[in-house]
C-alpha positions in Angstrom: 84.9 113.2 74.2 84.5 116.8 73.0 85.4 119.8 74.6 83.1 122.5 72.9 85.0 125.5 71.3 85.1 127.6 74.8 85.0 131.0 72.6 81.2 130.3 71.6 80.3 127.8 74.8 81.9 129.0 77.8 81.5 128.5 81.6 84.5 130.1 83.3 85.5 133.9 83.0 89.0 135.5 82.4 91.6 135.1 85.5 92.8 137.7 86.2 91.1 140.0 84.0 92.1 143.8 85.1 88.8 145.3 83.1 86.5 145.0 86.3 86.8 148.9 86.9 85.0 149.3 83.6 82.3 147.0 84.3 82.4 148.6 87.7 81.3 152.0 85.7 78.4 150.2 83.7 77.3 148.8 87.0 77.0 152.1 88.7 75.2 153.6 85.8 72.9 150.9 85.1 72.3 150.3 89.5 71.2 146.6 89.5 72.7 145.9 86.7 76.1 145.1 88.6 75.9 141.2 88.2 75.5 141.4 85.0 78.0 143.1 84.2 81.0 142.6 86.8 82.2 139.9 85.0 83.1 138.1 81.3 82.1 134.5 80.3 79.6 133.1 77.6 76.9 130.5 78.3 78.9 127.1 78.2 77.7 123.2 77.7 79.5 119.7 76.7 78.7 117.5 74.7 80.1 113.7 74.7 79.9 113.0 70.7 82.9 114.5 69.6 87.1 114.2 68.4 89.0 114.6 72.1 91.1 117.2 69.5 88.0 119.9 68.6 88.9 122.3 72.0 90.1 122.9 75.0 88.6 124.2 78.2 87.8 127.8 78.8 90.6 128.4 81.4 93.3 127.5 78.5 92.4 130.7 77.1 92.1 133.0 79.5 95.6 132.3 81.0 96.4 134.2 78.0 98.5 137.2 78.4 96.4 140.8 76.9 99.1 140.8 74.2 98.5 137.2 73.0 94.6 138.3 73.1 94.9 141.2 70.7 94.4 140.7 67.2 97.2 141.2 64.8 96.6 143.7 62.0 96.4 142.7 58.4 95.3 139.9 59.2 91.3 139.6 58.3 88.6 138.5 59.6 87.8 134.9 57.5 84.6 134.2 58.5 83.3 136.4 61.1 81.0 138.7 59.7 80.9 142.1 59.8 78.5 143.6 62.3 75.0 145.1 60.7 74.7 148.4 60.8 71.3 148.7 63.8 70.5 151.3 66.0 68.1 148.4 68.2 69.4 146.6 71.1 67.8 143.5 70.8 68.3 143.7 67.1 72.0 144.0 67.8 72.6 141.6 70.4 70.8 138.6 68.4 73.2 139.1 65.6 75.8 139.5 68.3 74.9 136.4 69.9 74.5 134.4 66.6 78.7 135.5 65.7 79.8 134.5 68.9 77.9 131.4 68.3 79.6 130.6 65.1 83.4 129.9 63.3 84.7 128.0 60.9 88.5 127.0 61.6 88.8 125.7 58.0 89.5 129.2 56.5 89.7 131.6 59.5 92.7 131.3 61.7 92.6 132.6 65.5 93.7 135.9 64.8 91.4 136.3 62.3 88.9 135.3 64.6 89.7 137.9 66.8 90.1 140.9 64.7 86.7 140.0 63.4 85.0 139.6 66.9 87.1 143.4 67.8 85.2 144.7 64.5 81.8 144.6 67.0 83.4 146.1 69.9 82.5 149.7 71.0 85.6 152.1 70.3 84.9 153.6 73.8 87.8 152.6 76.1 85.6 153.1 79.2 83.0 150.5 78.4 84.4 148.0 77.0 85.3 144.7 78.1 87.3 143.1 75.4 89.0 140.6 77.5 85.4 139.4 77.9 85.3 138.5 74.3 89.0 137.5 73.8 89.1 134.9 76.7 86.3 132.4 74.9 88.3 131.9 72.3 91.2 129.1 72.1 94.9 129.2 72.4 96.5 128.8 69.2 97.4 125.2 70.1 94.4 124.2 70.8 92.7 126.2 67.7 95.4 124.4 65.9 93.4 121.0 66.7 90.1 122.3 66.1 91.2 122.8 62.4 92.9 119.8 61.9 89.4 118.4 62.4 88.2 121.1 60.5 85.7 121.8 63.3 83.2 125.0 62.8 80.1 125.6 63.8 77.1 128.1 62.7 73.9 129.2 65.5 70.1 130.0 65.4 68.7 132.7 67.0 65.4 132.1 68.2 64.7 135.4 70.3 66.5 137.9 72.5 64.6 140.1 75.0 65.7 142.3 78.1 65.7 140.7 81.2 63.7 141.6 84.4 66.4 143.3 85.8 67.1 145.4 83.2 63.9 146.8 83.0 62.9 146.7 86.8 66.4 149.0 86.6 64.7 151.8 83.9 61.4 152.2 85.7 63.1 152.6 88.6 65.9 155.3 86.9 64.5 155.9 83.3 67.6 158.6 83.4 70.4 156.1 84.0 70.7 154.3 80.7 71.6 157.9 79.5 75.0 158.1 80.2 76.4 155.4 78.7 73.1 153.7 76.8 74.5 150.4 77.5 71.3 148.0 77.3 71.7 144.4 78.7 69.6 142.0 76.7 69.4 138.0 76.4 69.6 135.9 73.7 68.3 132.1 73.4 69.4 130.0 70.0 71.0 126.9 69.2 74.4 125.9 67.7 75.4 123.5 65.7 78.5 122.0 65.3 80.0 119.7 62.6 83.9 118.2 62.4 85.6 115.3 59.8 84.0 112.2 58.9 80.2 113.4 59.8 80.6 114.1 63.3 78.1 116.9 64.6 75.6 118.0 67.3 73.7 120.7 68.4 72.9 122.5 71.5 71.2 125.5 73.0 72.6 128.3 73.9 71.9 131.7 76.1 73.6 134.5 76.4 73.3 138.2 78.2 75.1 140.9 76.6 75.9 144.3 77.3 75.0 146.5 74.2 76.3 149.6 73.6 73.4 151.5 71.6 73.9 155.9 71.5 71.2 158.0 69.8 72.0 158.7 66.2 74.6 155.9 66.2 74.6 152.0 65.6 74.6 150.1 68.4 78.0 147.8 69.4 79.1 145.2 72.0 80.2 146.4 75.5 80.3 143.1 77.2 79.1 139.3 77.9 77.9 139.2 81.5 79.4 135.8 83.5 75.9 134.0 83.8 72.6 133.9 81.5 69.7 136.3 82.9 66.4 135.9 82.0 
């Protein structure tokens, strides 16, 4: 059985995570936005056609201490592309959605994994929740395994739109998304994943993601909020 890559399929969010204060400050500004923020986890799923070796479970990872999490410099990013250069939310947070979505451990080690997923993050300290990105992806043992089957896996986006709470939240305070113009928006797609001797599959995926979008700038991930909102 297969245990999908927890960095792009996820269900459980970082133990012990000491970044709730930030997503504490996103929830005040955004009101109801709280739940979607408070915590860090992507959309996960399993699938049963698969090498036992292709991942571990999303708790393996986050038991990772912050240093272990960090990306080392110098070392690239393989495969992770860079992020475009958009001033739109949505627009953002489907090519967001679509990275987190896909790797490729066949020439992109872990660390290279994260320094390209840190190349999307917003550079202010105060809003974002890296850990939230860091704990989907593998331990190096277990990322180890994934590329001895030389798993990887590439996504669909098939839309992204802001959820009803989100925009309940701006008719209600048009004024609060301008303090920290952090936009939550949700993203449906598909992934598909491939590993040695033919072995694939494919499964939807959601997502909600804080985006980080100022006037006169383009936009960059804040967060992943711990449960899909449509």
């Amino acid at each position: 059985m297969m245990k999908r890559f927890p960095s792009l399929s996820l269900s459980s969010y970082g133990v012990g995570w000491s970044a709730n204060r930030r997503i504490a400050i996103i929830a005040i500004t955004l009101t109801v936005l709280l739940t979607l923020a408070a915590a860090v986890a992507l959309f996960t799923g399993h699938d049963n056609s698969g090498p036992e070796a292709g991942a571990g479970t999303p708790s393996s990872a986050s038991s990772a201490s912050p240093s272990e999490q960090a990306p080392k410099p110098g070392t690239g990013t393989g495969s992770v592309p860079k992020p475009p250069q958009v001033a739109e939310p949505v627009a953002y947070a489907k090519a967001a959605a679509q990275m987190l979505w896909s790797y490729d451990t066949r020439d992109t080690s872990r660390d290279q994994q994260l320094a390209g997923m840190n190349a999307w993050m917003t550079n202010e300290v105060t809003y974002a929740a890296w850990t939230s990105v860091t704990t989907q992806v593998p331990d190096p043992t277990l990322w180890s395994r994934m590329a001895d089957n030389a798993q990887h896996a590439s996504a669909t986006v098939t839309e992204g739109h802001y959820p009803s709470a989100f925009k309940a939240a701006l008719t209600e305070d048009p004024s609060a998304i301008t303090k920290a113009y952090i936009y939550v928006v949700t993203v449906n797609g598909k992934q598909q994943i491939a590993w040695t001797k033919g072995g694939q599959g494919a499964e939807d995926r959601a997502v909600t993601l804080a985006v980080q979008c100022r006037p006169g700038h383009d936009c960059t991930l804040a967060a992943i909020a711990p449960s899909v909102t449509q």
